[in-house]
Structure formats: C-alpha cells, structure tokens
N, CA, C and O atoms as a CHARMM CRD file, in Angstrom:
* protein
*
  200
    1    1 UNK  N    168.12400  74.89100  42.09400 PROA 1      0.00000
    2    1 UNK  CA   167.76600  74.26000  43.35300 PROA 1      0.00000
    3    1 UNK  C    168.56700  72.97300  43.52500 PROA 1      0.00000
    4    1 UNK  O    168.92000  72.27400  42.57500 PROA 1      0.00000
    5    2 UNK  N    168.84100  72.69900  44.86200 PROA 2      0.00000
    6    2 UNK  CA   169.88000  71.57700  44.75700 PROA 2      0.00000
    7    2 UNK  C    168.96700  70.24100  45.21200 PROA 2      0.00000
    8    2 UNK  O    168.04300  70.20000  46.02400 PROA 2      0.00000
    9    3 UNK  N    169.57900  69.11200  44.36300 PROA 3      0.00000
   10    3 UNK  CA   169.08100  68.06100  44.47700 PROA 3      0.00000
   11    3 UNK  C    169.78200  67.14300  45.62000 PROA 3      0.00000
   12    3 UNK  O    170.94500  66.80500  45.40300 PROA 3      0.00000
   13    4 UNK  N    169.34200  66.84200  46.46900 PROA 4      0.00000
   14    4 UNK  CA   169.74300  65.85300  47.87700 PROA 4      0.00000
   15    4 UNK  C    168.81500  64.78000  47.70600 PROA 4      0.00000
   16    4 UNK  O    167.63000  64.95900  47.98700 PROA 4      0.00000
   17    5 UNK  N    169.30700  63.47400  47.19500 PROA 5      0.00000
   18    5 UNK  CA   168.78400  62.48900  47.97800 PROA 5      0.00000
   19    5 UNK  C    169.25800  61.81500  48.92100 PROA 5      0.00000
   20    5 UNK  O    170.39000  62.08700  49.32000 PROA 5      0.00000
   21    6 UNK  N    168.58600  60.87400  49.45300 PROA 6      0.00000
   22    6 UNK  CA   168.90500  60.57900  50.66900 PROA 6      0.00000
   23    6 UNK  C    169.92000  58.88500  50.32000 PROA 6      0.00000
   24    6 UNK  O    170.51800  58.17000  51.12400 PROA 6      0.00000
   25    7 UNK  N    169.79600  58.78400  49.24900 PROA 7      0.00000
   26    7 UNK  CA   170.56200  57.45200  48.86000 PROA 7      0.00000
   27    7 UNK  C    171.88100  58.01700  48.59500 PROA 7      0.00000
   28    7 UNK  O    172.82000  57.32100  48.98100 PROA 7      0.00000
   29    8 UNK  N    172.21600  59.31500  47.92500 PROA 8      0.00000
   30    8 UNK  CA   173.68700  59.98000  47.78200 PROA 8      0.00000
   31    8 UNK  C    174.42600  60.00600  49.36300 PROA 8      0.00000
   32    8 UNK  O    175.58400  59.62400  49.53100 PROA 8      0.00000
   33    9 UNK  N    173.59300  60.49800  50.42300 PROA 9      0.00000
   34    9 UNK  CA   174.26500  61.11000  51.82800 PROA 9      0.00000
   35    9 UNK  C    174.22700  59.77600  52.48000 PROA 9      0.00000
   36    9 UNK  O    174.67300  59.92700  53.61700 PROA 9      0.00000
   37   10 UNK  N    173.76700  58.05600  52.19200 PROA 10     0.00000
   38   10 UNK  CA   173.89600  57.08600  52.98100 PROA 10     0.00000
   39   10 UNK  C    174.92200  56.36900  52.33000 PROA 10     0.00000
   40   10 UNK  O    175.21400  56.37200  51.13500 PROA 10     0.00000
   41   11 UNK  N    175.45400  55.72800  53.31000 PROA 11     0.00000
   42   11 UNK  CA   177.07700  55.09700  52.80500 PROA 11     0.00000
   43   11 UNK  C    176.20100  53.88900  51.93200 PROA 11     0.00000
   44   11 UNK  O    174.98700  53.68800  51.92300 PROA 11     0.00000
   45   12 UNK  N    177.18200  53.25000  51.28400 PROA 12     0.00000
   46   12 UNK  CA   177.11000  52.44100  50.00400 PROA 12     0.00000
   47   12 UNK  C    176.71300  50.66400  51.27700 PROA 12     0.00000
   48   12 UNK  O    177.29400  50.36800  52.32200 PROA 12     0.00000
   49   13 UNK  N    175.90500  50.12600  50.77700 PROA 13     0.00000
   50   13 UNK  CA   175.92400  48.88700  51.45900 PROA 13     0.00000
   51   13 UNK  C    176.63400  47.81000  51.12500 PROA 13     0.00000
   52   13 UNK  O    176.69500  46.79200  51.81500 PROA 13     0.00000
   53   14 UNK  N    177.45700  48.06200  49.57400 PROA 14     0.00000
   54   14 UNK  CA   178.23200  47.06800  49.41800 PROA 14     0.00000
   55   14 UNK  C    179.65200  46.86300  49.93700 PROA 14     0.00000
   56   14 UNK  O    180.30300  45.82900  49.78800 PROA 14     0.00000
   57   15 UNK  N    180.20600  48.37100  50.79100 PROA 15     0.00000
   58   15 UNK  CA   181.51300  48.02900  51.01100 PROA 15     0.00000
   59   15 UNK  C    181.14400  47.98900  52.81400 PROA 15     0.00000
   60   15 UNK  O    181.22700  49.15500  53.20100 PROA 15     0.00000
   61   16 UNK  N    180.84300  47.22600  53.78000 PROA 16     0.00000
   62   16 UNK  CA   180.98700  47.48200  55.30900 PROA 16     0.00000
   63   16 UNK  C    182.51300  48.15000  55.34300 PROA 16     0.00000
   64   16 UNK  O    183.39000  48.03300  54.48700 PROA 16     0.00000
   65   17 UNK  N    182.56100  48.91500  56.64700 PROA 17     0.00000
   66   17 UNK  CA   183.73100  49.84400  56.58100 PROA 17     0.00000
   67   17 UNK  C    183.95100  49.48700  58.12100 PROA 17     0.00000
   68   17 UNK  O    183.28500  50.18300  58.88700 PROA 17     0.00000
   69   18 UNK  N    184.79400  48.49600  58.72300 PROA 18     0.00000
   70   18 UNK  CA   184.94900  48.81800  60.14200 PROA 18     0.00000
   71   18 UNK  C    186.05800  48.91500  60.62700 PROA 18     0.00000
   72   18 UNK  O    186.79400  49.89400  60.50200 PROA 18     0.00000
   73   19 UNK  N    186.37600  47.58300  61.43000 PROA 19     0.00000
   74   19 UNK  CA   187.97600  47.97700  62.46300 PROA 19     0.00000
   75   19 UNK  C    189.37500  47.52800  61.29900 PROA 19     0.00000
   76   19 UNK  O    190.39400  48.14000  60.98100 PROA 19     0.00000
   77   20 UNK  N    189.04500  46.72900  61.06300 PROA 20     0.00000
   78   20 UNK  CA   189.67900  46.39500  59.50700 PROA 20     0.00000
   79   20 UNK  C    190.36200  47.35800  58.58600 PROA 20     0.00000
   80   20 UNK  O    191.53000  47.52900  58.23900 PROA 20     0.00000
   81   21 UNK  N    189.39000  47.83800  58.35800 PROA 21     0.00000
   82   21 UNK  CA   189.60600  49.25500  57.27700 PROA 21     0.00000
   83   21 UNK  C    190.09200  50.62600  57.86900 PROA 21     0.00000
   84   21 UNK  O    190.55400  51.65300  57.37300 PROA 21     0.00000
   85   22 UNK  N    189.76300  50.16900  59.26000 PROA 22     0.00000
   86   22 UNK  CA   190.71600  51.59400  60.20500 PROA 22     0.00000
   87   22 UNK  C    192.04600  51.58400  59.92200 PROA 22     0.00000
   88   22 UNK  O    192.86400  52.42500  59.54900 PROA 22     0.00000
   89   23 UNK  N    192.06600  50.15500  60.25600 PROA 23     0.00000
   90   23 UNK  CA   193.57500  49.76600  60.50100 PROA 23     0.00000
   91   23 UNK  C    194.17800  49.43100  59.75500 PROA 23     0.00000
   92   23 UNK  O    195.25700  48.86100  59.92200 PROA 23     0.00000
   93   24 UNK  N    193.59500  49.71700  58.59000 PROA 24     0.00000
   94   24 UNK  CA   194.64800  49.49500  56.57700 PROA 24     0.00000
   95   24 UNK  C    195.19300  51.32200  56.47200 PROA 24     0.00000
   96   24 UNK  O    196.22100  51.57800  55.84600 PROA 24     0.00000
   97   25 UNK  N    194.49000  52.30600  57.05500 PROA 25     0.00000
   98   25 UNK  CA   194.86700  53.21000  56.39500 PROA 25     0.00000
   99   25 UNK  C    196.76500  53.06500  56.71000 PROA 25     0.00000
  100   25 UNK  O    197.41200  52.49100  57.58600 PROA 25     0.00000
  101   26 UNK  N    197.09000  53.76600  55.70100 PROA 26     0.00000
  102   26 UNK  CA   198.62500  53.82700  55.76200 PROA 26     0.00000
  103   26 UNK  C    199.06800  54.96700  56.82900 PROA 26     0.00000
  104   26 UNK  O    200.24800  54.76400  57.11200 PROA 26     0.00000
  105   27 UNK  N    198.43100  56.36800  57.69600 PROA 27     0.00000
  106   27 UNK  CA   198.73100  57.39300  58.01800 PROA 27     0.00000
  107   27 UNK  C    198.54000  56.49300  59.33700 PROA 27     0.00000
  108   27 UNK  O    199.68000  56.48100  59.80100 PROA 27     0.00000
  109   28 UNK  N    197.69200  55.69900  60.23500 PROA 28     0.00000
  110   28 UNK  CA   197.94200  54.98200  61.13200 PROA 28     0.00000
  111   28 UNK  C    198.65400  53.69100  61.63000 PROA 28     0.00000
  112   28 UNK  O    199.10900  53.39100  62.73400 PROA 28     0.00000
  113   29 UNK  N    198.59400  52.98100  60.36400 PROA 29     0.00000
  114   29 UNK  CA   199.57700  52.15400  60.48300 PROA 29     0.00000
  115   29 UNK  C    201.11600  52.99500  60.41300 PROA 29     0.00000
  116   29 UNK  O    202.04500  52.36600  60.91800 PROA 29     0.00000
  117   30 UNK  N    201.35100  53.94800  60.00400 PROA 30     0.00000
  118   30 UNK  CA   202.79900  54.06800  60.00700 PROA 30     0.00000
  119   30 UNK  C    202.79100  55.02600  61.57100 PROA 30     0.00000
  120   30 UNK  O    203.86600  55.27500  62.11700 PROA 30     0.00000
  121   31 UNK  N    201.45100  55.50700  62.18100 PROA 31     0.00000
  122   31 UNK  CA   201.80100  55.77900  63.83300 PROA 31     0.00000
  123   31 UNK  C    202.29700  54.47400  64.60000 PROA 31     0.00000
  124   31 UNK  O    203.36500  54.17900  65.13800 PROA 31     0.00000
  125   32 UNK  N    201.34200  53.95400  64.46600 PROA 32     0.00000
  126   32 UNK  CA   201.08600  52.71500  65.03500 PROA 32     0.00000
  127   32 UNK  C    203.26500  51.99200  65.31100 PROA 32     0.00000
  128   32 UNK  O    203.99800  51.80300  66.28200 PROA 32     0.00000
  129   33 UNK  N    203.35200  51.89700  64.24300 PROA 33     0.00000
  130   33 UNK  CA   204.38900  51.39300  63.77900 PROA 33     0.00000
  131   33 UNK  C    206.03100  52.06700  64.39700 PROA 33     0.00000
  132   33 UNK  O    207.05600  51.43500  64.65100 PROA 33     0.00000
  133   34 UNK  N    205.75600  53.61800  64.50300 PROA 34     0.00000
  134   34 UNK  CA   205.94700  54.13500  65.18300 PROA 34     0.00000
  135   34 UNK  C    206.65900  53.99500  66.96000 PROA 34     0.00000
  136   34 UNK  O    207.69900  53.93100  67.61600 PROA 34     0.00000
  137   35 UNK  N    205.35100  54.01000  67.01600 PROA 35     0.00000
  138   35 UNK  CA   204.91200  54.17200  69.23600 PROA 35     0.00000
  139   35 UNK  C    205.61000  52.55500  69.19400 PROA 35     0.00000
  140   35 UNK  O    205.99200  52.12000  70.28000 PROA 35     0.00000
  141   36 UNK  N    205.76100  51.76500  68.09800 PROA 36     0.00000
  142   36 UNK  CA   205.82600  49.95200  68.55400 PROA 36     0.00000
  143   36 UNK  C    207.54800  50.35900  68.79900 PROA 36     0.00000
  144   36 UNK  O    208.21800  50.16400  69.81300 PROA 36     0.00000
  145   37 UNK  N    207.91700  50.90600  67.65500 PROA 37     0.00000
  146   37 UNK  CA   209.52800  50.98900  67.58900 PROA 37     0.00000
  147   37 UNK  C    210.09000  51.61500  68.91100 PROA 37     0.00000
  148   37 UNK  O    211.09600  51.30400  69.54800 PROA 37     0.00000
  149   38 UNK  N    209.13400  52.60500  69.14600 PROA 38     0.00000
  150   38 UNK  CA   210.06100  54.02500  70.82900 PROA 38     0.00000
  151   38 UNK  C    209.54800  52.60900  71.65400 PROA 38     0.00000
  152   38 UNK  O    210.21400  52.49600  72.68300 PROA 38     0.00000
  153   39 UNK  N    208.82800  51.80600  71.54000 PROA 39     0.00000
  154   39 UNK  CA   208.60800  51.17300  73.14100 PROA 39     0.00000
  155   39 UNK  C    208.97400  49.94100  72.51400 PROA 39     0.00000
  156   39 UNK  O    208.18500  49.09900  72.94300 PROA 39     0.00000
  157   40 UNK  N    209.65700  49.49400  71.83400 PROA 40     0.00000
  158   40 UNK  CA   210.75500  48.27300  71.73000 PROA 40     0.00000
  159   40 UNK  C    212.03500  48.86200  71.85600 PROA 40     0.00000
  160   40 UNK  O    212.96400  48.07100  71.69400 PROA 40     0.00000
  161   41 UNK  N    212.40600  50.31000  72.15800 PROA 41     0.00000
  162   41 UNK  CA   213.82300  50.79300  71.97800 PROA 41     0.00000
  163   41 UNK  C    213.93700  50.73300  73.81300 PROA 41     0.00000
  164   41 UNK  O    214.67000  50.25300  74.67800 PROA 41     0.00000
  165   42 UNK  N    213.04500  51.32500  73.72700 PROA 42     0.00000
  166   42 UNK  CA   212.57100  51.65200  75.68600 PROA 42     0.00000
  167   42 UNK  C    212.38000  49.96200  76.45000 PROA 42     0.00000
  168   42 UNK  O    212.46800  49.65800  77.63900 PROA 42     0.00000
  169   43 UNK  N    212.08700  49.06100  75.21200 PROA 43     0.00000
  170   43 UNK  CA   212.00000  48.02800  76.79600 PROA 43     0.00000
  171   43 UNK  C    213.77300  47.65000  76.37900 PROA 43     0.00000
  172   43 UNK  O    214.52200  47.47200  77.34000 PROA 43     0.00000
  173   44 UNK  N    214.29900  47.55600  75.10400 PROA 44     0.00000
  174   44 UNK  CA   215.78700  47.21800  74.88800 PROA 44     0.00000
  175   44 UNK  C    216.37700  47.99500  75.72600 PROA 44     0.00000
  176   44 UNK  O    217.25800  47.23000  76.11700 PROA 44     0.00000
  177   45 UNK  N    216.55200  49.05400  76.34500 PROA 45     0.00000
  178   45 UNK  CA   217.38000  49.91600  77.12600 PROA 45     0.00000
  179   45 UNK  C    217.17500  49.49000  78.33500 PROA 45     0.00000
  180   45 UNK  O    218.10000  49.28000  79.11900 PROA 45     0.00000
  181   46 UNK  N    215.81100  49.29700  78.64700 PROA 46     0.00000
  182   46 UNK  CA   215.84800  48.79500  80.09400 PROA 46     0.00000
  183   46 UNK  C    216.98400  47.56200  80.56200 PROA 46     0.00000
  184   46 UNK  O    217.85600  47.43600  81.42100 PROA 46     0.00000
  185   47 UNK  N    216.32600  46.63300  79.28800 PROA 47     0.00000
  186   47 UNK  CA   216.74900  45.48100  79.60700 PROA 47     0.00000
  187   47 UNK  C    218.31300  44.97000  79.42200 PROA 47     0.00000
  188   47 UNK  O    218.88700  44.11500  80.09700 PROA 47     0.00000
  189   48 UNK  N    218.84500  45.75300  78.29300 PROA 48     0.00000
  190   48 UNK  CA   220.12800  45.39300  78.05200 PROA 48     0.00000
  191   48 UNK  C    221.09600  46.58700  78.68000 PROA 48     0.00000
  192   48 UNK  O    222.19000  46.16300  79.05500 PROA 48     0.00000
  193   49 UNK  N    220.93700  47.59800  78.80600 PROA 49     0.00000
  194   49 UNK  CA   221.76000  49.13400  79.32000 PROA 49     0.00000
  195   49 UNK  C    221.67600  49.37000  80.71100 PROA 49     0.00000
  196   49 UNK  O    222.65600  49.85900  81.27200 PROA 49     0.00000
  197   50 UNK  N    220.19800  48.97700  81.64100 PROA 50     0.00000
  198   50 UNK  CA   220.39600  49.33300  83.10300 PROA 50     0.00000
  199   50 UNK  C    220.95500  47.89500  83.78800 PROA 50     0.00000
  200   50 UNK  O    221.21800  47.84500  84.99000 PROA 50     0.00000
C-alpha cells in the first residue's frame, strides 16, 4: 500500500521559489538572451543600414 503524506506532496518552506528563481534557470535565460540579441540586430539595421 502506498504511503502519501501530505508533508512529501507540499513544497519545502525553507526554499521560497519565485520570480527570481524563474529567471536563474539557464534554458530561459539563454531565450531571453536570445530575442535581446535579434532585437538589438533589428534596431542596429534600422538605425545604421536604412
């Protein structure tokens, strides 16, 4: 029979997890990082090429 408590399925109270910790993962920061580069290439073209 399986054992479930309810302290295993609730997150831990010692680590808070919020906008912070979104924004450490490495798989969004390197989007992030990304979309910054195409729209610093895109305002450089505007500005220096047209």
């Amino acid at each position: 029979m399986l054992d479930t408590k309810q302290s295993e399925a609730a997150p831990s109270k010692d680590e808070p997890r919020g906008c912070l910790f979104a924004l450490s993962q490495p798989p969004l920061m390197i989007f992030l990082a990304v979309i910054g580069c195409l729209l610093l290439m895109a305002a450089l073209h505007d500005l220096l090429w047209l």
